[in-house]
VEXFITI-332817 format. One record per residue (C-alpha): x, y, z; residue in one letter. Coordinates in Angstrom, 1 decimal. Each point is the difference from the previous one (the first is absolute). Layout:
N
X, Y, Z, A
...
//
This chain:
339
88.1, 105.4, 119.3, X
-2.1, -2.7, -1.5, X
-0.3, -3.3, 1.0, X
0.6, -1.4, -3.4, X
3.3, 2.8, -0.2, X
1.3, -1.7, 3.1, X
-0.1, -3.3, -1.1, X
1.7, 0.9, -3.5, X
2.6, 2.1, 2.3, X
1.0, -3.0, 2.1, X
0.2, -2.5, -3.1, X
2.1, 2.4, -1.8, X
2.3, -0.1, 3.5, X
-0.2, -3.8, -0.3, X
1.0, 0.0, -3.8, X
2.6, 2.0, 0.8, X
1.3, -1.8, 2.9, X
-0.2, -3.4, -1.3, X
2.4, 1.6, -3.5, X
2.1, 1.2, 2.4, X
0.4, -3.3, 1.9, X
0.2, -1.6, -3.2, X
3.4, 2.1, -1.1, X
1.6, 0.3, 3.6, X
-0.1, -4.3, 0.2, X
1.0, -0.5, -3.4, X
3.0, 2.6, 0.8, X
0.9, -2.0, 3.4, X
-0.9, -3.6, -1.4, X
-0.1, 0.2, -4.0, X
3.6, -1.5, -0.3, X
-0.6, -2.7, 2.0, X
-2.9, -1.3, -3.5, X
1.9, 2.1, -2.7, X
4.0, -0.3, 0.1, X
1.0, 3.5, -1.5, X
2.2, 3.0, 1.0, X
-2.6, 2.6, -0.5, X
-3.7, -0.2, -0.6, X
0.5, 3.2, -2.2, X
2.6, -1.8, -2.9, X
-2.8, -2.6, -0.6, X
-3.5, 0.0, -1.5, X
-2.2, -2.5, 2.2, X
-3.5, -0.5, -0.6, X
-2.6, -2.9, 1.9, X
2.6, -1.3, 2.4, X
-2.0, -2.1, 2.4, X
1.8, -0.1, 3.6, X
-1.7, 0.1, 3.4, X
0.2, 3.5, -0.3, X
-2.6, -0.1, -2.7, X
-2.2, -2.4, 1.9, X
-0.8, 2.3, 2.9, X
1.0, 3.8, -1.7, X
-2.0, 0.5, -3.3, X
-3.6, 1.9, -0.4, X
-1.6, -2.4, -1.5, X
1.1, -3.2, 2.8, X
-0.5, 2.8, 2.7, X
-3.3, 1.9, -1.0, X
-1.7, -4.1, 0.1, X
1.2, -0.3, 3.3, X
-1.3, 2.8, 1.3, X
-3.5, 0.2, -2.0, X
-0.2, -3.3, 1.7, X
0.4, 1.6, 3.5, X
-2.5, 2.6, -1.2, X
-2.0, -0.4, -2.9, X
-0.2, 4.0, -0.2, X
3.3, 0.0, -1.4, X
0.4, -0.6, -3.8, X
1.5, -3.5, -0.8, X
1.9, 1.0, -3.4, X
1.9, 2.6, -1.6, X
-3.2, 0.8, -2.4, X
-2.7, 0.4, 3.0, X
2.0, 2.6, 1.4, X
-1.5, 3.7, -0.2, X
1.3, 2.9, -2.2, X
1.9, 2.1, 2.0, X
2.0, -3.8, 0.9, X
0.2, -0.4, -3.8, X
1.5, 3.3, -0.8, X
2.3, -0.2, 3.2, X
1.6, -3.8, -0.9, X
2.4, 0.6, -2.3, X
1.6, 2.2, 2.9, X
0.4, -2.7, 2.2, X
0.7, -2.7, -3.0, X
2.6, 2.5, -1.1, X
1.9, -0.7, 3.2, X
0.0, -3.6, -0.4, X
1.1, -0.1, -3.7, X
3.5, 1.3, 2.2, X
0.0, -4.4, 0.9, X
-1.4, -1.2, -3.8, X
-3.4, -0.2, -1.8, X
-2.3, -2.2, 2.4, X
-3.3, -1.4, -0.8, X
-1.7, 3.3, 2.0, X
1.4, 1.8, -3.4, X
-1.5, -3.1, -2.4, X
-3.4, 1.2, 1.8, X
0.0, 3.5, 0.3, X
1.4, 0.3, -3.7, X
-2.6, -2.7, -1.3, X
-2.8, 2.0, 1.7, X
0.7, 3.5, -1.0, X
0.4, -1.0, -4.0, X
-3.5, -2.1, 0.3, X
-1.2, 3.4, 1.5, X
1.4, 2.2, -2.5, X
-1.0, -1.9, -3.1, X
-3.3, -0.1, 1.2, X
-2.0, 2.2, -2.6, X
-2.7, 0.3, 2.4, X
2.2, 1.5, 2.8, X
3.4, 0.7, -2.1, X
1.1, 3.4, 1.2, X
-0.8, 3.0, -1.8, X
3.8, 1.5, -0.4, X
0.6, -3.5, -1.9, X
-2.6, 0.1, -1.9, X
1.3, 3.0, -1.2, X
3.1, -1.2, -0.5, X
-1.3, -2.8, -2.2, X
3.7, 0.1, -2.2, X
1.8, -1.9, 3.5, X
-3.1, -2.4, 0.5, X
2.1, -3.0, -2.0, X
2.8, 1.0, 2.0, X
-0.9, -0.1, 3.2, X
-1.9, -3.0, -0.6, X
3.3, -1.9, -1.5, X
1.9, 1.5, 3.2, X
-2.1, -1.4, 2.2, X
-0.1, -3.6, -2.0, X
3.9, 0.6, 0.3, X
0.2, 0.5, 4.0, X
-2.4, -2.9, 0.5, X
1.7, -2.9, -2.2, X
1.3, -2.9, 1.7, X
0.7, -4.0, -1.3, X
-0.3, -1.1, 3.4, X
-1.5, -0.4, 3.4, X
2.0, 0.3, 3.4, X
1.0, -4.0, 0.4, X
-2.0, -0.5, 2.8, X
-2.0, -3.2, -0.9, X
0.6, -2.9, -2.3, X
-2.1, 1.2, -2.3, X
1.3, 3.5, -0.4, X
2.9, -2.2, -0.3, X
-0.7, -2.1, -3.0, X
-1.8, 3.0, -1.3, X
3.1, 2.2, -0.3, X
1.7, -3.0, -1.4, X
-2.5, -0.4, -2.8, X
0.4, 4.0, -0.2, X
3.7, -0.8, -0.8, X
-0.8, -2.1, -2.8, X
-3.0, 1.3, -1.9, X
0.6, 3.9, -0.1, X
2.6, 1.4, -2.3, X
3.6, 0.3, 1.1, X
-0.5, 4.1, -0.9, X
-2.7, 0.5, 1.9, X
1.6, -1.1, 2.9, X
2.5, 2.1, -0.5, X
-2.4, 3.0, -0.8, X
-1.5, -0.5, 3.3, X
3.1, -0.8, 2.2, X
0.8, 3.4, -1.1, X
-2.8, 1.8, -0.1, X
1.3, 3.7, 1.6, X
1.9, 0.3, -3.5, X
-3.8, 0.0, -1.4, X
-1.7, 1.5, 2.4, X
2.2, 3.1, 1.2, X
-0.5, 1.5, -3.0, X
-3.5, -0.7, -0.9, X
-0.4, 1.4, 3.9, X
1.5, 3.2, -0.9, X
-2.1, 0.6, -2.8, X
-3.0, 0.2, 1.6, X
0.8, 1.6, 3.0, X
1.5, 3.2, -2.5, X
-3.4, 0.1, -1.7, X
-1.7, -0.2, 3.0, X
2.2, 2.5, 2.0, X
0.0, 2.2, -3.3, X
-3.9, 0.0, -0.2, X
0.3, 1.5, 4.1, X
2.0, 2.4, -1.6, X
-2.2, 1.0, -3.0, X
-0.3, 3.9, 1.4, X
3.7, 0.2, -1.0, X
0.7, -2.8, -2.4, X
-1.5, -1.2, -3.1, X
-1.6, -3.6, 0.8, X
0.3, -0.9, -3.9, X
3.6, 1.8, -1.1, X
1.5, -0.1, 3.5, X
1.2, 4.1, -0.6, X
-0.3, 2.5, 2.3, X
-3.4, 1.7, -0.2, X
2.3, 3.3, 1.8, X
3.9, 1.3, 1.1, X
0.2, -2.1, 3.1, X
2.0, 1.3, 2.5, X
0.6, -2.1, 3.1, X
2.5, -0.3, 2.9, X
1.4, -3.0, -2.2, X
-1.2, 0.5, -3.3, X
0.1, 3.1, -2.9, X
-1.3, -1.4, -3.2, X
-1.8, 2.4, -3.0, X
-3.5, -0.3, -1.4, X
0.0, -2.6, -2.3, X
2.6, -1.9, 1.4, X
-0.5, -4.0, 0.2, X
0.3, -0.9, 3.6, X
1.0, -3.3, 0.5, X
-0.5, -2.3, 3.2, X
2.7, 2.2, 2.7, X
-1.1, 3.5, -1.0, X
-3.9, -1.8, 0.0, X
0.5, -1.3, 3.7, X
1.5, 3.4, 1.0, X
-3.1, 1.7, -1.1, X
-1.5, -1.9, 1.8, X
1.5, -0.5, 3.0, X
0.2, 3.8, 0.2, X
-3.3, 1.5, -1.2, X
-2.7, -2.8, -0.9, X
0.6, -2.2, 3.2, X
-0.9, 2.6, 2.7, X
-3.1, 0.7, -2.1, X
-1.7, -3.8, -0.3, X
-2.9, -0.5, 2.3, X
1.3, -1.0, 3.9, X
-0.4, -3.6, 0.1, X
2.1, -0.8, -3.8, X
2.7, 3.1, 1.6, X
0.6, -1.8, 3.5, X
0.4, -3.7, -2.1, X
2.5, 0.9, -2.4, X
2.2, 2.4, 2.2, X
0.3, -3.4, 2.4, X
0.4, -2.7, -2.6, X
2.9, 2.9, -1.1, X
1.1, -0.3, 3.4, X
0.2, -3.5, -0.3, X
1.7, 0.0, -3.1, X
2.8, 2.4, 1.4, X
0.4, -2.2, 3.3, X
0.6, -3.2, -1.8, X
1.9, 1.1, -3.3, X
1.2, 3.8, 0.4, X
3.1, 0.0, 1.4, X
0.0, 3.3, 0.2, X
-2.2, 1.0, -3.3, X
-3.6, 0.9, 0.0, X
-2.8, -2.3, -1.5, X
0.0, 1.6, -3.4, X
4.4, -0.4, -0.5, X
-0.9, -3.8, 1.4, X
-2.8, -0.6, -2.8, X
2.1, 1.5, -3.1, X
3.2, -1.4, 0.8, X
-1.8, -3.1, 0.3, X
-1.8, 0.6, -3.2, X
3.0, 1.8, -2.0, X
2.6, -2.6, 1.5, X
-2.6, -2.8, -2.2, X
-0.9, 1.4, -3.2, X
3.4, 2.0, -0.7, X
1.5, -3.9, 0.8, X
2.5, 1.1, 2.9, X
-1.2, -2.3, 2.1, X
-2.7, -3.0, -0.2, X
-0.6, -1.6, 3.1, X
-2.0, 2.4, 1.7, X
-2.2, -2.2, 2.1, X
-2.5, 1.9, 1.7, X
-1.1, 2.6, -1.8, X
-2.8, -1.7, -1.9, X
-1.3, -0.9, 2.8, X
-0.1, 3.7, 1.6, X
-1.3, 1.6, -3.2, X
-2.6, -2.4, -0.1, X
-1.0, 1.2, 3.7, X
0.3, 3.7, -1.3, X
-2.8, -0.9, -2.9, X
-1.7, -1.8, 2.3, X
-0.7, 2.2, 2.9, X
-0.6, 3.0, -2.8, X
-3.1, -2.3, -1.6, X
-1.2, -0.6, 3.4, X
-0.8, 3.6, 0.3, X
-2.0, 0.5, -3.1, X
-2.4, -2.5, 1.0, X
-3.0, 1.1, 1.8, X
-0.6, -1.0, 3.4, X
-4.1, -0.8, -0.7, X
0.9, -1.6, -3.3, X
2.5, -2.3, 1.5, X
-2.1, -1.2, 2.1, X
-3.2, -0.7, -2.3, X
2.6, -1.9, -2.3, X
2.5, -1.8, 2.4, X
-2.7, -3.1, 1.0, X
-1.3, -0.1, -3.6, X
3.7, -0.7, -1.3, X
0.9, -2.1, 2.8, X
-2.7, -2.2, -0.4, X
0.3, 0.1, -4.3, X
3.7, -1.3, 1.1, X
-1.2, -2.5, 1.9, X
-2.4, -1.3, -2.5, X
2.8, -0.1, -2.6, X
2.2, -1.8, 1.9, X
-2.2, -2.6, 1.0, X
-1.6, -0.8, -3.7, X
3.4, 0.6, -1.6, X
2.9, -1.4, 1.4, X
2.5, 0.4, -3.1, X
2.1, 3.3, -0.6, X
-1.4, 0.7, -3.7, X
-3.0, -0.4, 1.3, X
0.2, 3.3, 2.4, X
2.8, 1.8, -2.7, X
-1.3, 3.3, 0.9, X
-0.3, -0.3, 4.0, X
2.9, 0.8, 2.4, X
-1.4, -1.1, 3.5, X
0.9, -2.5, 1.5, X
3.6, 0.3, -0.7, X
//
């Protein structure tokens, strides 16, 4: 093994120990910040406790680049194969609530994606969603205020209060409503476009009889999002190349851990997403969040290693240039990083 593999092997280890320490405290202390029955009846997002002050990526990966400066500082300097594995371990955490590790991770991967000069190919295919996943990831990123920590985040979320419109607070206190279903609608194109030997990308019919262990539908047939992510599950998943196979079956794992209760990952995501649009039931609180992992880690995997890696310094230091000529929000309308 390389020495370069190794040292991306034991990061991921760290990543994935530091998520895990991150939901076992917040299960053992969490209700000693937050005074609620069950972390699953509530939507909770940026919750600053001492749990976030020692347990989160982006406090923990400083710490340690300090100890060794081989080790990347921020979400954004981490390598690839890290980028396409995260929403795995961020998956896990969104069990607690949306942290500021998501606000990163989410923030990076759209300033990726809308990249023209490194956008990935099946979404530049895809050009109809583009809008849509861009307003989907506006969506999961809006916020009116900063954790309380200082008197200036203070006064600032007072002024917040005051000077932004009383419906877009609401809009963005309850962002999932928005953001579930503009979620689901790219992930079905997406997931439709891996399915394009058997399924028509543009009409959504099927391209031939399909007959599955869970699934009989007739040529021409429109398959719609459970029949889709059957087909796939059962005959377009064990065909993608190793590394994209191996991430999805375990963020599926994940998925069916945390929410199955006995279902499998596709019952879990269209009961989520039926449950929502045929209005049985609304408060649904995760499942932005997860399908925003799922489009996530699939767009990883359509970016070339070598291209990545040209682009990633350019972009980072474009950001930085941005941010430090224009301070105010209109001014950098079209950028997602920083969060």
């Amino acid at each position: 093994m390389k020495i370069i593999d190794t040292i991306n092997l034991e990061l991921e280890q760290e990543i994935s120990k530091i998520c895990e320490e991150y939901v076992n405290r917040w299960k053992t202390e969490g209700k000693k910040y937050i005074n609620v029955p069950d972390f699953n009846a509530i939507y909770a997002e940026n919750n600053i406790t001492p749990i976030e002050e020692t347990c989160l990526l982006t406090v923990r990966l400083r710490s340690l680049h300090e100890q060794n400066p081989k080790i990347p500082s921020s979400i954004p300097e981490l390598p690839i194969n890290l980028q396409r594995k995260l929403p795995i371990y961020l998956t896990k955490t969104l069990e607690i609530q949306v942290n500021p590790d998501h606000y990163e991770y989410w923030a990076w991967s759209a300033e990726i994606f809308m990249n023209h000069e490194i956008s990935p190919q099946i979404l530049k295919e895809l050009h109809e969603i583009r809008e849509a996943l861009q307003l989907l990831f506006h969506t999961v990123l809006a916020k009116l205020s900063n954790p309380p920590i200082t008197r200036s985040d203070i006064m600032l979320n007072k002024i917040l209060d005051i000077l932004v419109s009383r419906h877009v607070h609401h809009m963005v206190n309850t962002k999932m409503l928005l953001a579930t279903p503009l979620a689901f609608l790219c992930f079905e194109n997406l997931v439709r476009d891996l399915c394009s030997d058997y399924v028509d990308p543009v009409t959504g019919k099927a391209k031939k009889d399909l007959k599955l262990r869970k699934l009989r539908r007739k040529r021409g047939a429109v398959i719609t999002l459970g029949p889709l992510l059957r087909l796939f599950d059962e005959l377009v998943l064990p065909t993608l190349p190793s590394g994209l196979r191996h991430d999805i079956s375990t963020l599926n794992n994940v998925v069916e851990s945390i929410w199955g209760h006995g279902e499998d990952w596709v019952n879990v995501l269209i009961n989520w997403r039926n449950k929502l649009l045929h209005g049985i039931k609304t408060w649904i609180p995760r499942a932005f969040g997860v399908v925003t992992n799922y489009i996530c880690l699939i767009l990883w995997h359509f970016i070339p290693d070598d291209k990545y890696t040209e682009c990633k310094e350019r972009i980072l230091e474009r950001i930085k240039w941005q941010y430090s000529y224009f301070q105010d929000e209109m001014t950098r309308y079209y950028s997602f990083y920083p969060p």
